[in-house]
BAFI-3210 file (N, C-alpha, C; in Angstrom, 3 decimals, decimal comma, padded with zeros to 6 digits):
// residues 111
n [1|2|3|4|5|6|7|8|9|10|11|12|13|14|15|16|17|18|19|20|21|22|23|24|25|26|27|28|29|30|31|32|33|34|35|36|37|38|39|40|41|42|43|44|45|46|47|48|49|50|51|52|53|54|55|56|57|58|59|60|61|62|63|64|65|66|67|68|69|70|71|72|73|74|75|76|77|78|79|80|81|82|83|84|85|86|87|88|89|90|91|92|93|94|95|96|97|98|99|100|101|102|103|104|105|106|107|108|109|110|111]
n.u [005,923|008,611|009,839|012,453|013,182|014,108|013,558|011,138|009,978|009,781|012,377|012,060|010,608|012,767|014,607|013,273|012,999|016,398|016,868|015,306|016,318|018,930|018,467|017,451|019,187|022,023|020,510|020,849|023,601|025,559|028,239|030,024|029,680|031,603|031,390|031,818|030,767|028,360|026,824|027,155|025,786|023,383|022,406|021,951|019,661|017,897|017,603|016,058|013,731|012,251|012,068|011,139|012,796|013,079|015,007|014,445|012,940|014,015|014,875|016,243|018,790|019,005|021,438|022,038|020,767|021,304|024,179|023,539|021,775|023,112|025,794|027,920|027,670|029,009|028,133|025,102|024,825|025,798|024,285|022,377|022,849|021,848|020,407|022,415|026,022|029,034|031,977|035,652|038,642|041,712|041,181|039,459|035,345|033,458|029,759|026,977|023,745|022,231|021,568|019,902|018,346|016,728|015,397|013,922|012,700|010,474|012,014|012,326|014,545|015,116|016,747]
n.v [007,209|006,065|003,550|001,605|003,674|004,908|007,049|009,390|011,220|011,927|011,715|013,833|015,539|016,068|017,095|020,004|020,536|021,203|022,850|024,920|025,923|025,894|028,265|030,271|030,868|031,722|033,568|035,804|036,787|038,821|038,413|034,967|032,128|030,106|026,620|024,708|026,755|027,015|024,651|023,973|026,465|025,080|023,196|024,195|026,104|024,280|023,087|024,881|025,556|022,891|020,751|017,205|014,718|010,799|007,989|005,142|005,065|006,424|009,578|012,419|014,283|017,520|017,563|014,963|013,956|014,790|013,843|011,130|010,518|011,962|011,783|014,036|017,501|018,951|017,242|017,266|019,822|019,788|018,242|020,142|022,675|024,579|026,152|026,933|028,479|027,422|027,920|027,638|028,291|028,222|025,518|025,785|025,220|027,787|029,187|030,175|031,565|030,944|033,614|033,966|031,813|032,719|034,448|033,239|031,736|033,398|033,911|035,882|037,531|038,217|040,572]
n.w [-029,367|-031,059|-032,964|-031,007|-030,000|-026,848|-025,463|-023,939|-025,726|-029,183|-031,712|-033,427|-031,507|-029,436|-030,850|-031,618|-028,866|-028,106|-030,905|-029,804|-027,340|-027,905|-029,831|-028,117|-025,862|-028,091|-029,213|-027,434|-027,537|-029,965|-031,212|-032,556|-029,966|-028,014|-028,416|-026,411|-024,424|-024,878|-024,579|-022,023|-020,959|-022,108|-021,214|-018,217|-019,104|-020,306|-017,663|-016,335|-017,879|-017,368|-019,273|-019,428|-019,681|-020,815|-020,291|-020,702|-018,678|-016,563|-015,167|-017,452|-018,445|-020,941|-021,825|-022,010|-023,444|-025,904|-026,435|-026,696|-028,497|-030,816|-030,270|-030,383|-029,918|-032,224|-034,391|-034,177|-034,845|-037,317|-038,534|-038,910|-040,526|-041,721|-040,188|-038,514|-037,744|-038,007|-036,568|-036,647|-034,453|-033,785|-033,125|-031,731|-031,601|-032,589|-032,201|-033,951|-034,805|-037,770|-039,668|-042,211|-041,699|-039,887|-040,659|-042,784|-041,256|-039,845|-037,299|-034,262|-032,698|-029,123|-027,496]
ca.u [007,322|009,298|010,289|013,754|013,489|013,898|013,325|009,758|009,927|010,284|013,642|011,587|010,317|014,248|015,395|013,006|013,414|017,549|016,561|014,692|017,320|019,711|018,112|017,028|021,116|022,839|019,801|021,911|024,787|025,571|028,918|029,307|030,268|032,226|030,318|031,485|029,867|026,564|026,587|027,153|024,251|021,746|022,222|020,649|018,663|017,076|016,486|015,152|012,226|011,899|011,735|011,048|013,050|012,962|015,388|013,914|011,985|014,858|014,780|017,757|018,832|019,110|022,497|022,467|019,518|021,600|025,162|023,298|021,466|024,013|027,224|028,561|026,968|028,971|027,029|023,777|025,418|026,453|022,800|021,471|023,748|020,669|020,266|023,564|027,092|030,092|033,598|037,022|039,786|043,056|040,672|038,199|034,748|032,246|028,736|025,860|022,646|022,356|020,772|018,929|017,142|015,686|014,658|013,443|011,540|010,144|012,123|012,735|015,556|015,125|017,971]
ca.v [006,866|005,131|001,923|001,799|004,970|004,297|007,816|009,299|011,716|011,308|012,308|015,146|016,721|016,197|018,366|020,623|021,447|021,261|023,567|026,025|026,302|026,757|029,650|031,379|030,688|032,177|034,920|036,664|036,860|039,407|037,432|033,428|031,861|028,492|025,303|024,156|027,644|026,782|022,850|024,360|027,058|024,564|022,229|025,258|026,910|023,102|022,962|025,978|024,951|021,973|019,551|015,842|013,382|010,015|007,234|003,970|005,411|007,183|011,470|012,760|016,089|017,649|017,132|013,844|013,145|015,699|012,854|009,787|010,551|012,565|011,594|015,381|018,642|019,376|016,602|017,786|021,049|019,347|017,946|021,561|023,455|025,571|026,897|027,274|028,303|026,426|028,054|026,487|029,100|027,813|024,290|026,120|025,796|028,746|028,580|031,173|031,408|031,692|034,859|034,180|031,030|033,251|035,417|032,432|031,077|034,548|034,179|037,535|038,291|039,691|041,515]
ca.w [-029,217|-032,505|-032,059|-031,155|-029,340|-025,361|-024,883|-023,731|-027,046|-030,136|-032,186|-033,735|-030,323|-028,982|-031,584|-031,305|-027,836|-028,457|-031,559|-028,552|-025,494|-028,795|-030,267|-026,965|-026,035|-029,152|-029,681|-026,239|-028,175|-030,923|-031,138|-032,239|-028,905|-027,855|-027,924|-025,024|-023,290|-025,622|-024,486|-020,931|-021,430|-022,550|-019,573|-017,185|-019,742|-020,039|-016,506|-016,146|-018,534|-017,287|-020,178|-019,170|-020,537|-019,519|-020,646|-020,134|-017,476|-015,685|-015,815|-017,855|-019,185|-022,742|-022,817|-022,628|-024,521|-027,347|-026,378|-026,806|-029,857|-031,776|-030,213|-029,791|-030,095|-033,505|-035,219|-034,284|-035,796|-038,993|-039,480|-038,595|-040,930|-042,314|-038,858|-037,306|-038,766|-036,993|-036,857|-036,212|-034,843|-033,083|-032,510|-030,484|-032,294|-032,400|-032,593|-034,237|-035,411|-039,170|-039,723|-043,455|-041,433|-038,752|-041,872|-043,332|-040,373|-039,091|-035,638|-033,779|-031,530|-028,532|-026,841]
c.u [007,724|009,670|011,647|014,362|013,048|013,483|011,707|009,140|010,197|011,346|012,778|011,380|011,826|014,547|014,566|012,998|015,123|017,101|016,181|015,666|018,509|019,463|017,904|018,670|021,614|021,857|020,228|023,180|024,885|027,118|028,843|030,079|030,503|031,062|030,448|030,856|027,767|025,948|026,034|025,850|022,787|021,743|021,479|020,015|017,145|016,183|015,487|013,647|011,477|011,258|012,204|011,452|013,369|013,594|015,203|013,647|012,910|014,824|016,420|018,004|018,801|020,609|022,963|021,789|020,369|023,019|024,891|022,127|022,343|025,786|027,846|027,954|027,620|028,230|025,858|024,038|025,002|024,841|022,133|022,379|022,973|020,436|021,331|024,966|028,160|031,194|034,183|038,149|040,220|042,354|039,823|036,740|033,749|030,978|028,056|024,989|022,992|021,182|019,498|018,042|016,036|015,131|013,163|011,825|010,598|010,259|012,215|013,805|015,391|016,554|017,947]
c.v [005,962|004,276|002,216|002,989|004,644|005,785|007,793|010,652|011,199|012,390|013,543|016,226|017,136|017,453|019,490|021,224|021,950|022,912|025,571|026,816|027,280|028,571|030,718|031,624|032,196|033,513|036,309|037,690|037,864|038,831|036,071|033,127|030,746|027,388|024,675|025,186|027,035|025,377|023,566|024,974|026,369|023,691|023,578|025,651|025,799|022,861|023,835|026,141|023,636|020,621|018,618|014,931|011,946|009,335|006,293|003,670|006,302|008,883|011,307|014,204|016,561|017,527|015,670|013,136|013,358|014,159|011,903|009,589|011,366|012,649|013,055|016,253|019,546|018,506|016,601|019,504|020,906|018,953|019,261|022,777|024,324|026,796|027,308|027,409|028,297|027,012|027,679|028,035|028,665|026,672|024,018|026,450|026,900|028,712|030,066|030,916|032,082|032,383|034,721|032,712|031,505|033,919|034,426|031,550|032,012|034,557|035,561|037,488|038,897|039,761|041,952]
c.w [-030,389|-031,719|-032,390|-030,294|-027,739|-025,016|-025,051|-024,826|-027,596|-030,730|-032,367|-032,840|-029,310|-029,619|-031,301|-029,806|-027,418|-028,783|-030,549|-028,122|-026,704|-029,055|-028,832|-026,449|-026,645|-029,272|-028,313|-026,745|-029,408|-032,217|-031,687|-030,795|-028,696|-027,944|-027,168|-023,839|-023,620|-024,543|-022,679|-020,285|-021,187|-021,223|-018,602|-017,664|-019,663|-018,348|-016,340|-016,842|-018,310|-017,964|-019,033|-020,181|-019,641|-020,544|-019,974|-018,643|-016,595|-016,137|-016,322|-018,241|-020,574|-023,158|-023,086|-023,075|-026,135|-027,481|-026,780|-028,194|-031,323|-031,467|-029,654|-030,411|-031,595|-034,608|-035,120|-035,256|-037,159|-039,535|-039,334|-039,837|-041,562|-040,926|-037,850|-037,855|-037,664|-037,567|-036,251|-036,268|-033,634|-032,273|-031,337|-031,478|-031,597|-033,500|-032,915|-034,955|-036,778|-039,494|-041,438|-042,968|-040,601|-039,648|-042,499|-042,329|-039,631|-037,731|-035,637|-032,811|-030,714|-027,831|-025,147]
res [x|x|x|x|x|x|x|x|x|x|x|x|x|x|x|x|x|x|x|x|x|x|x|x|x|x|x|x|x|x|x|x|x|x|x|x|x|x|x|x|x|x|x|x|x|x|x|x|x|x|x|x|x|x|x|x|x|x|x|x|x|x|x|x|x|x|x|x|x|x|x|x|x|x|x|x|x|x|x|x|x|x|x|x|x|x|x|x|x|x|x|x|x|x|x|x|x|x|x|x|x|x|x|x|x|x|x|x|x|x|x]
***
C-alpha cells in the first residue's frame, strides 16, 4: 500500500481493474456509448467480479474508488487517452475503446 493511499490497493492495481470492467464494457459495443451508461455498467460489472476494495477498512465499489481518486470518470479518460477515445455531441460524452491500442496490446474482442 503507498503511503498516502487509504485504500487496500495500490493506484496501479485500481486502474487496472477500472482498465478491466472498462474493456470487457466497451468490447460489447461495436458503437462508442455514453459515459454515464459505461460509469453505470462498471458499477455491476464490478460487482459481479467481486473486486475488494476497502477504504480505511470500510468495503467500497469501483466507482467510488474511480470518484475519489480521479474526481470523474472523464479524467481517468483524459489520463488514459492511449486507450480510450472520448466524444462530445450535443454535451453528451461518448466513450470507446481505441482500436490501434488493443492492436498494440494484443487484446481480442469477443462478441
Amino acid at each position: 500500500m503507498e503511503k498516502g493511499n487509504r485504500w487496500n490497493v495500490s493506484r496501479e492495481q485500481g486502474e487496472m481493474y477500472i482498465i478491466e470492467v472498462f474493456n470487457e464494457i466497451l468490447g460489447k459495443y461495436t458503437e462508442p456509448i455514453r459515459a454515464d451508461i459505461l460509469s453505470r455498467q462498471m458499477s455491476q460489472l464490478a460487482n459481479q467480479k467481486k473486486f475488494l476494495l476497502y477504504l480505511n477498512g470500510r468495503k467500497r465499489n469501483l466507482n467510488y474508488y474511480l470518484r475519489g481518486n480521479y474526481i470523474k470518470c472523464s479524467n481517468f479518460m483524459d489520463l488514459h487517452q492511449d486507450k480510450y477515445i472520448v466524444t462530445k455531441r450535443k454535451n453528451v460524452m461518448f466513450v470507446e475503446i481505441n482500436e490501434h491500442w488493443i492492436d498494440n496490446e494484443k487484446w481480442t474482442l469477443l462478441n
